[in-house]
N, C-alpha and C positions, 0 to 999 in steps of 0.2 A: 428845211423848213423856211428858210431866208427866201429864198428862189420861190417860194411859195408865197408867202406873206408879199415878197414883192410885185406879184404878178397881180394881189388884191388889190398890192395899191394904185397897180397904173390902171386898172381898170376905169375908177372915174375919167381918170385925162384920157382913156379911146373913147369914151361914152360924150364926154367932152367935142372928142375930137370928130366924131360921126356926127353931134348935132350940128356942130359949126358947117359940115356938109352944107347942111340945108335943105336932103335929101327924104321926104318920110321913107322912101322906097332903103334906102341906105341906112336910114335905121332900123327900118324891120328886119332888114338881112342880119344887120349887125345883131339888134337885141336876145335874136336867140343864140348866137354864139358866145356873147358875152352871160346870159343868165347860164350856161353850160357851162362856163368860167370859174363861174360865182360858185355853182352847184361841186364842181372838181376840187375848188376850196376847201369851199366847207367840208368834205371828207380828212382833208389835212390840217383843220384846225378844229377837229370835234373829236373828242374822246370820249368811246362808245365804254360801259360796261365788259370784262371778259365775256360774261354770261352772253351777250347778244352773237358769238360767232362761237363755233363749235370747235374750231381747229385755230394755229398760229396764222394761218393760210389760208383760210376761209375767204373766198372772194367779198366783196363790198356788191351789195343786193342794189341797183338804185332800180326804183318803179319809178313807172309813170301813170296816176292813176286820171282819166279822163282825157278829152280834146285839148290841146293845146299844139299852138305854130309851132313851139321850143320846142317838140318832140323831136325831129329830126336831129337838132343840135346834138340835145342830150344823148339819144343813139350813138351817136359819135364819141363817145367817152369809154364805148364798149370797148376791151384789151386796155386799154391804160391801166396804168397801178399807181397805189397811194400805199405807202406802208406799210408795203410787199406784198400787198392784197390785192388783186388782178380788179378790175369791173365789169360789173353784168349787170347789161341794164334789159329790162323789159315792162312790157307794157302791163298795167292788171285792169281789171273790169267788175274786181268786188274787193270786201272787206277781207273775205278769206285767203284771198289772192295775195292781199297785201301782206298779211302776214310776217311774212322770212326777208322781207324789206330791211334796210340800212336803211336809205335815204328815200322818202318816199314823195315825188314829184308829183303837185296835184295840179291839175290841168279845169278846164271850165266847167263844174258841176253845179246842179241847183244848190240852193242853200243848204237844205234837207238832205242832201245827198252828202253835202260835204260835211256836215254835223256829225251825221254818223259817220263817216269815214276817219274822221276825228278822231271820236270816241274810241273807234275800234281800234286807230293805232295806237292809243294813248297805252294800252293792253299791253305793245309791241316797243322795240327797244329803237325806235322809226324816227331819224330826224325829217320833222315833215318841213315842205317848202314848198310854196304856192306864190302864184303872181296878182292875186287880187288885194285892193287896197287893203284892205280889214282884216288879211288872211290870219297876221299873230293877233289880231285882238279875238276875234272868232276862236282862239285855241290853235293855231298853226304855230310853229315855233319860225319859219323864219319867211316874209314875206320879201318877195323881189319885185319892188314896184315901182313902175315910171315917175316919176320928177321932175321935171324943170330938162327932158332930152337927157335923165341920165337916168343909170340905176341907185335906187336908194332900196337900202336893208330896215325893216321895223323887226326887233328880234322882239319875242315872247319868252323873257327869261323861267319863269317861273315854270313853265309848262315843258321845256328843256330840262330844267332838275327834275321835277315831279316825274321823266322819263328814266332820269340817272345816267342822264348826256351831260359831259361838260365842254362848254364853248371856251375857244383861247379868248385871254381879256385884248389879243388882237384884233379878233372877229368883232369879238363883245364892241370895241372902240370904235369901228364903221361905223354902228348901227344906230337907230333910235330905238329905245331902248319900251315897250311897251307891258301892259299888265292886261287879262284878261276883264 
């Protein structure tokens, strides 16, 4: 968990260390690697309900629901494990899809689209994470959004409990802390 949490914190200083580049080219290569970062985290500092995985062993479900560049990143996290739980990530294309979701990555949707996609995990035991500015005030529990050439976290606390998801007060300590 230390080797964990540590890796959260040097994330700024690369995110740091990519703007100073001066590269936009060199941050977009970067930014989807490090939001796949952020994403591998968060599974190691969220504490799911028993009820959301059916076995000790149960893989870690991550989607990716819509377009987004971070797709390939994310893909890459497939076979890794987090607390003895292997990762399987796939893409989904509706609510139903989403379903059997851990961590559910939402990519560019209309507004309308992304409302109900919302809603419908809200159903599900789904930590959601999206990259648009508004995404936890909108009801998304953790937004990954650009800053000043870095990553910054807005977490939606409230909408995390209402799931029966607890965040470490490590995570919780990155972020700005937001309400619907």
């Amino acid at each position: 968990m230390r080797a964990a949490f540590a890796a959260i914190g040097a994330l700024p200083l690369v995110c740091t260390l990519c703007a100073s580049l001066g590269s936009a080219q060199v941050w977009q290569a970067e930014e989807g690697a490090l939001k796949a970062a952020f994403i591998f985290n968060f599974l190691t500092f969220t504490e799911w309900p028993a009820s959301a995985f059916a076995t000790p062993t149960t893989p870690f479900q991550i989607c990716v629901f819509g377009p987004t560049p971070v797709k390939p990143a994310i893909h890459a996290l497939e076979g890794r494990s987090v607390a003895g739980r292997s990762l399987v990530v796939r893409d989904v294309a509706s609510e139903e899809e989403a379903r059997s979701c851990h961590l559910l990555y939402f990519g560019a949707l209309s507004k309308d689209a992304l409302s109900r996609a919302l809603r419908a995990a809200r159903a599900t035991k789904a930590l959601t994470v999206g990259d648009e500015t508004e995404f936890a005030r909108d009801g998304g529990m953790i937004a990954l959004v650009r800053a000043n050439n870095r990553i910054a976290l807005a977490i939606n606390v409230d909408v995390t409990v209402q799931a029966g998801l607890k965040l470490s007060s490590k995570l919780l300590s990155l972020a700005v802390l937001v309400s619907k």
